[in-house]
N, C-alpha and C positions, 0 to 999 in steps of 0.2 A: 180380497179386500176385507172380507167379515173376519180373515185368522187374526187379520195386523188389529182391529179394531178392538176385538178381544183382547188380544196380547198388552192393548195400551190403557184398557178401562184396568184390569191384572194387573200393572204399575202402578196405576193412579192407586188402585185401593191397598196394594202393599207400602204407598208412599204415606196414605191418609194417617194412621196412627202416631207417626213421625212429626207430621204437616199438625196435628194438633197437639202436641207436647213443645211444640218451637217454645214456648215462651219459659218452658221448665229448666232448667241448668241439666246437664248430664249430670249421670248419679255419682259420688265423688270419689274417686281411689284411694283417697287416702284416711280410712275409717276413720275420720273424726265424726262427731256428736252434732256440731255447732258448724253452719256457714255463714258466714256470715257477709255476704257478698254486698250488700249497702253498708260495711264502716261504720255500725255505731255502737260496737262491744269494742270498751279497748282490751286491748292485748291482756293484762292481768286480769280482769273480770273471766273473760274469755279462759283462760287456761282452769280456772278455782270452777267455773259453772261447771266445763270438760269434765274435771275431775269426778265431779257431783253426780255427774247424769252418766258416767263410766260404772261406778261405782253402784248407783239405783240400777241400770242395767244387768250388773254380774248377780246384785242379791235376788231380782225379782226375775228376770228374765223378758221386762216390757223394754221397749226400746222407747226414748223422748229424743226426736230430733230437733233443735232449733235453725230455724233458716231466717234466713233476713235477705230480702231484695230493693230491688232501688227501683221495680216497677213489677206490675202487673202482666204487662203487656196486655193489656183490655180484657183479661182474665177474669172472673169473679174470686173474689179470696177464697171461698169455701173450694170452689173448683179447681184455683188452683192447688191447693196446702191437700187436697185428696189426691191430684194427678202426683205430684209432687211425692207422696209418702207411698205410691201403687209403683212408679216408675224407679225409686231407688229400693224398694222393698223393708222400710223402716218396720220395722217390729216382724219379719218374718211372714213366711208363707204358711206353715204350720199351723201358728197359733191368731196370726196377724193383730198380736198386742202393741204396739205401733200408736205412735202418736206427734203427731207435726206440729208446731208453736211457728206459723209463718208471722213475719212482720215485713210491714212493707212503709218506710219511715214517712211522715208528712213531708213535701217539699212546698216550694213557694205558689206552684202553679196544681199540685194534686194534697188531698188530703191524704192524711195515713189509715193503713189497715193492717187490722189483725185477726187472725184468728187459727183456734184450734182444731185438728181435722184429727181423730183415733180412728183404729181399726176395729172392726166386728168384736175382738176378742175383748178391747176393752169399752165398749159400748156399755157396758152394765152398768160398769164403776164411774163412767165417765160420759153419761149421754151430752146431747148435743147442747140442751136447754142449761146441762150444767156450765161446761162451756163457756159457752156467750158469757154468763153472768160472772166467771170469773178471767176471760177478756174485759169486759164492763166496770166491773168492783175493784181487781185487781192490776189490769194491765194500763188501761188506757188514761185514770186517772195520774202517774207515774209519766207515760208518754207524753203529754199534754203540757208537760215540764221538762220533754227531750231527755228523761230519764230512763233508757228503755233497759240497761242493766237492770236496775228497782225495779221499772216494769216485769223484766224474767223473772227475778229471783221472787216477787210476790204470789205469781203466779205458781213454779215449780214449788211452793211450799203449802200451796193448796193440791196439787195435782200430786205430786211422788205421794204423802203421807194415805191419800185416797187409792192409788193405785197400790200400797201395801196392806191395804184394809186398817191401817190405824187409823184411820177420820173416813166420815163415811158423807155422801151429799147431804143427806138431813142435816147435821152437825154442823155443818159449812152455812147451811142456809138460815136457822137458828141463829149461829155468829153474825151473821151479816143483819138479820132482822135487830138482831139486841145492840150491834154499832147503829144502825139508825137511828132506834127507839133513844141510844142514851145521847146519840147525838141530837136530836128533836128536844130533850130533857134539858140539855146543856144550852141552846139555842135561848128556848124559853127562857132558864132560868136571869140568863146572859139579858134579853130584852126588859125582863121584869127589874131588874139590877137596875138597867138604863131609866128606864121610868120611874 
């Protein structure tokens, strides 16, 4: 009785790893860049982004996956867009310069998420704090208009140029302070006008 008992806790924990990846897609055979599995890159955005992040990939050697889902499955985004880029192996074992852009589009009854999940390798160039704020500044303003092409393509033009060392996050975050400031500038001037 205690062999069988063994034998079936031995399944259950060879099953467990499986049992917690269910909500993740299998990793995909056909080396594309982009999935896009919630439908909201069309077809020509889709093939010109491909080309894009083929291309950053051969010169740099960091891999950028974009994925797109139509749910969570009660996943937390960060949790999932990590299991997600550990289970297909984006950016390599080696170096793990790896980087996930998950989106998960608003529907009627859930709100949308997004975010970006890197590997060790590129933590330096790319911590977490930088992230969020270019989800925040660049992606979700763009979403919020069902734009989520603009949303990628704003985002990948903050993110490739840092991952070759031409822009660095300080420089990024200076841009972002002086669009404020001159938008604050523009505001005022705009109310003072009115008055």
């Amino acid at each position: 009785m205690r062999y069988k008992l063994h034998i079936a806790i031995l399944v259950l924990l060879a099953m467990l790893p499986e049992a917690l990846l269910a909500g993740i897609p299998a990793k995909p055979t056909d080396h594309k860049i982009i999935h896009d599995y919630a439908g909201i890159i069309n077809d020509n955005d889709e093939a010109v982004m491909e080309d894009s992040l083929e291309r950053f990939s051969r010169e740099t050697s960091n891999q950028i996956a974009v994925v797109t889902v139509p749910t969570l499955d009660g996943m937390d985004k960060a949790e999932y867009a990590a299991e997600l880029g550990q289970s297909w192996g984006v950016g390599g074992k080696k170096y793990d310069n790896g980087i996930v852009i998950l989106i998960k589009p608003k529907t009627s009854s859930e709100k949308g998420e997004a975010f970006i999940s890197t590997g060790y390798g590129l933590e330096g160039a790319l911590p977490d704090a930088l992230c969020t704020k270019i989800v925040m500044n660049e992606m979700i303003p763009r979403f919020k208009n069902d734009d989520y092409t603009g949303g990628l393509w704003n985002a990948l033009r903050v993110i490739m140029p840092i991952c070759r060392g031409e822009y660095s996050e300080e420089e990024y975050l200076e841009d972002e302070e002086g669009d404020e400031l001159l938008g604050a500038i523009v505001a005022a001037l705009i109310l003072g006008f009115i008055m």
